[in-house]
N, C-alpha and C positions, 0 to 999 in steps of 0.2 A: 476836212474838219467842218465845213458850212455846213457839207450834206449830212452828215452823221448828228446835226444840233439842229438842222429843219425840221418842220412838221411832216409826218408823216401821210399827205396826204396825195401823194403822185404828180407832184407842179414841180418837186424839185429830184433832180435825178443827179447820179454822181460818173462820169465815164473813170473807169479805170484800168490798171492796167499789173501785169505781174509784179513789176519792182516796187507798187508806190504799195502795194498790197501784201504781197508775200514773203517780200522779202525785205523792205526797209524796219519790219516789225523785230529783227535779228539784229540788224546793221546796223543802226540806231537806238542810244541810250532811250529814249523816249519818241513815242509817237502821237499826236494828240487826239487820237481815234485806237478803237478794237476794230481792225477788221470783220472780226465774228460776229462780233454782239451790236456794231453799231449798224451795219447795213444789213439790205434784205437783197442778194444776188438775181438779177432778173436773168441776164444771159450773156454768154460769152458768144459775141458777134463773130469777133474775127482773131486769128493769131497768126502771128510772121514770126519764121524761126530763124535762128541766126546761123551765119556760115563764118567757118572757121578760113582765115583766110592767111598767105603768106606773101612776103617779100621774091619775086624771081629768083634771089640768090641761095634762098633754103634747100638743100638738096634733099628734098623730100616730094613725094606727089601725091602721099595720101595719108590717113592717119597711121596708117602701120608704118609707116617709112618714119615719120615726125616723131611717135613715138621711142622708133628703137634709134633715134639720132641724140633726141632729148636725154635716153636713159647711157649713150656713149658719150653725153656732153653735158652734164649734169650743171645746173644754174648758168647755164653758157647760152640758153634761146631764150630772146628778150619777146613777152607778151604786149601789147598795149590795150589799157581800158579808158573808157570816156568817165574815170571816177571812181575812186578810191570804194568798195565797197558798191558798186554797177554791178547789172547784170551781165555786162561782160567780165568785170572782176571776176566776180564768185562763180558764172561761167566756167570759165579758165582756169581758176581755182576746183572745181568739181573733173573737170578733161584731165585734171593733174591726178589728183585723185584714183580714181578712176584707174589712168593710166601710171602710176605708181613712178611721177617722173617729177622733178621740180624744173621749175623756169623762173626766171625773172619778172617780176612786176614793174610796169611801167606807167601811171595815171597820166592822163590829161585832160582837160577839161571843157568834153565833150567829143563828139565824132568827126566832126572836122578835121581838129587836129591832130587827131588820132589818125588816122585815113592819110593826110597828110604825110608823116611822117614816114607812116609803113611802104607808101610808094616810093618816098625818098630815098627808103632804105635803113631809116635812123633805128628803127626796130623792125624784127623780123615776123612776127607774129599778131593779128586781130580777130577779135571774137565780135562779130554786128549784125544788125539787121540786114536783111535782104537790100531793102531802100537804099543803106548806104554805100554799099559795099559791093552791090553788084556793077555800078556804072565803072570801076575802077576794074573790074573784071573780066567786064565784057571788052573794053581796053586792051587790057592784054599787060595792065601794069602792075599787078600783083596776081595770084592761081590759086584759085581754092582747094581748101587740102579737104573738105566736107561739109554737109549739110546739117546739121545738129538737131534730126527732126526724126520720128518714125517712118516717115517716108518721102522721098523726092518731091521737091516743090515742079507745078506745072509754070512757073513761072525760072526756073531753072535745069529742066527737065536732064541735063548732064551731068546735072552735082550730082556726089554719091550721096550718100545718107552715113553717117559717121557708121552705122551696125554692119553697112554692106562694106564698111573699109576695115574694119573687124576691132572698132569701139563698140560695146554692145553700151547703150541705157546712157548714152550723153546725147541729152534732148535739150536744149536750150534756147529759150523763146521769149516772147513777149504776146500775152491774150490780151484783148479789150474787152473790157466788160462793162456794161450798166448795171448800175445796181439804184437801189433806193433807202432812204433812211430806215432803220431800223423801227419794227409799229406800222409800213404802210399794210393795208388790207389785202389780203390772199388775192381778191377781184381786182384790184387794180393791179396785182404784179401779172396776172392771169393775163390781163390785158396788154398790160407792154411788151410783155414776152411775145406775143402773138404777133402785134405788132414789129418785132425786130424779126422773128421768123419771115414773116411778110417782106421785108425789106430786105434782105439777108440775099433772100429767093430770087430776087429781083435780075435779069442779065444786066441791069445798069450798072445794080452796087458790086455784084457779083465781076463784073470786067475791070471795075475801077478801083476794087481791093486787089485782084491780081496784078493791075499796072501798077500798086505800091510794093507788090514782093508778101501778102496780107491773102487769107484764105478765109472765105464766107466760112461761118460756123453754126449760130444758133443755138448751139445748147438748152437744155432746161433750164427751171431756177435751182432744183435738185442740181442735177448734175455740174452746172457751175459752182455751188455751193461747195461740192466734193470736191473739185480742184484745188477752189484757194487753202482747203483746208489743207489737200495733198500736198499741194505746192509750197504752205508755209512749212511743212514737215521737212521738204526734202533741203530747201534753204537753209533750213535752222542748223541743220548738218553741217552744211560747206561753211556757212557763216559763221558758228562754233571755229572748226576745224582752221579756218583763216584768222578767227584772232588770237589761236594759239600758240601756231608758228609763223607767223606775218613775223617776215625778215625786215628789216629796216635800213640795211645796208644801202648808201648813194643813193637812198631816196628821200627825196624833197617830200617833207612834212609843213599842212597848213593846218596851225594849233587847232584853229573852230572847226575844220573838217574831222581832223582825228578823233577832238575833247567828244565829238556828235556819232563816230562814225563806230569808236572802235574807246568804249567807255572802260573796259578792264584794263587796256593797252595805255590807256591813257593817266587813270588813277596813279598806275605805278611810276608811270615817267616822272607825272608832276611830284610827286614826294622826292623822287629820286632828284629832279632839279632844284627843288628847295634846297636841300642838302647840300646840292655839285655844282652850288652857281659858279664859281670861282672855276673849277675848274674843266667845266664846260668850253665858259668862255675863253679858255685856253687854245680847243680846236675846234671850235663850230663857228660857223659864219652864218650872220644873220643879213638875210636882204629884204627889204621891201619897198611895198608905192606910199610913197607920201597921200597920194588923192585914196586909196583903201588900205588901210593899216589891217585890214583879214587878211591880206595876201601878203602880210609877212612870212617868209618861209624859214625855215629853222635847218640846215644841214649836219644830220647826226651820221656817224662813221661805228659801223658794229661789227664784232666778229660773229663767226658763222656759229657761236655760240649764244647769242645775242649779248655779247658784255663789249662793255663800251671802250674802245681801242684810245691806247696812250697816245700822246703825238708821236712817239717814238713807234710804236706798233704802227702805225698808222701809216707814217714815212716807209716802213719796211715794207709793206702791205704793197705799197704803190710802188716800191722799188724794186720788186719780184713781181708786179704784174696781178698780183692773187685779186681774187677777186672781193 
């Protein structure tokens, strides 16, 4: 938001990246920037693409196997994302897609404990960057079921590539790019751009993006320009497609993330608890921290048609196991 209300005179530059660009423009009610019309794209430096990763106990080894296990076990393999509405969300939301399978959604809040968790075992499934996810793999404490990129990273040179495991077109990543306020002068993007080519080319930065899991790039301003544009296109899809049937079942909802995240899904709840306070509070349990009252969590119980289960439906529900 600073860099998009700077002067346009090349002292202020903005680094960014695909979520905060292509896809928060979906995920969120409001953004207080255009992507398009605010900035001027100099060049996409670098990108690290994410590997889809598993639990030891998944009996699967690759995406064709995970696949046809997901479509024998239907909402039974639990995912995790670093964030309701992340590019590992909408990730794993497009793998599903794609692969014509449903899973489980799991947030938490961030990659740590995401990561965490998957090695524990508490969930079976994660979608992350190279950086994170490979120190846990080279371990030998979770197995990669593929690389979600066009082609095999040299910094993982074993991973398949989701197309070679026979996903075709699930790419999922993260680009960096600089860009400039929208107004700076054609000469000056002329010149940064050169400049990051220069850097880019470098065997310094060129070794020290590969030891992040991260591939020197360089692009044009063109050709970067065509990305974010591709790339908010292909977002808008999953992101669409997620706030329509985003299941809500045993998932811990945090009001400000939702009211921000998922604004159609939200409109209707809050009418709907205007109406059902009374008997809301019948079967929903509220917890939070006294020192941040945001992280009041709200626990809703829904069926798999998304209507909101009685206590008594609810009791049955858990007393047959259903999910």
């Amino acid at each position: 938001e600073a860099a998009a209300k700077a002067a346009p005179d090349g002292y202020t530059l903005v680094v960014s990246t695909t979520g905060a660009l292509a896809m928060n423009v979906s995920v969120y009610k409001k953004v207080p920037f255009d992507p398009i019309k605010d900035y001027v794209p100099i060049s996409n430096y670098a990108e690290s693409a994410f590997i889809l990763a598993a639990h030891p106990s998944v009996p699967a080894k690759n995406i064709k196997e995970l696949l046809a296990l997901a479509k024998a076990k239907p909402e039974q393999l639990t995912y995790a994302s670093f964030g309701v509405g992340s590019s590992a969300h909408l990730g794993m939301e497009l793998l599903s897609m794609l692969g014509g399978v449903k899973m489980v959604h799991v947030p938490y809040k961030g990659s740590v404990p995401m990561v965490t968790d998957l090695v524990a075992g508490h969930v079976m499934l994660s979608l992350d960057s190279m950086q994170s996810i490979m120190p846990v793999i080279r371990d030998r404490r979770v197995k990669p079921i593929g690389i979600a990129a066009a082609k095999r990273s040299p910094a993982a040179p074993d991973i398949p590539t989701m197309a070679e495991s026979g996903l075709a077109g699930f790419e999922v990543g993260s680009w960096y790019g600089l860009l400039a306020p929208a107004g700076t002068p054609r000469d000056i993007i002329t010149r940064l751009h050169a400049e990051v080519v220069k850097a880019v080319g470098s065997a310094e930065v060129r070794e020290r993006f590969q030891g992040f899991g991260s591939e020197p790039v360089g692009s044009s301003p063109d050709e970067f320009a065509a990305q974010i544009k591709n790339d908010i296109a292909k977002w808008a899809k999953v992101a669409k497609e997620v706030l329509s049937t985003i299941e809500l079942r045993h998932l811990k909802l945090y009001p400000r993330t939702i009211a921000n995240a998922f604004p159609e899904l939200w409109t209707g709840f809050e009418s709907w608890l205007v109406e059902e306070t009374a008997h809301l509070l019948d079967y929903c349990m509220f917890t939070g921290s006294v020192a941040d009252p945001a992280h009041q969590a709200t626990h809703l119980y829904l069926g798999s048609d998304n209507r909101m289960l009685s206590r008594a439906e609810l009791l049955a529900s858990l007393e047959s196991g259903a999910q």
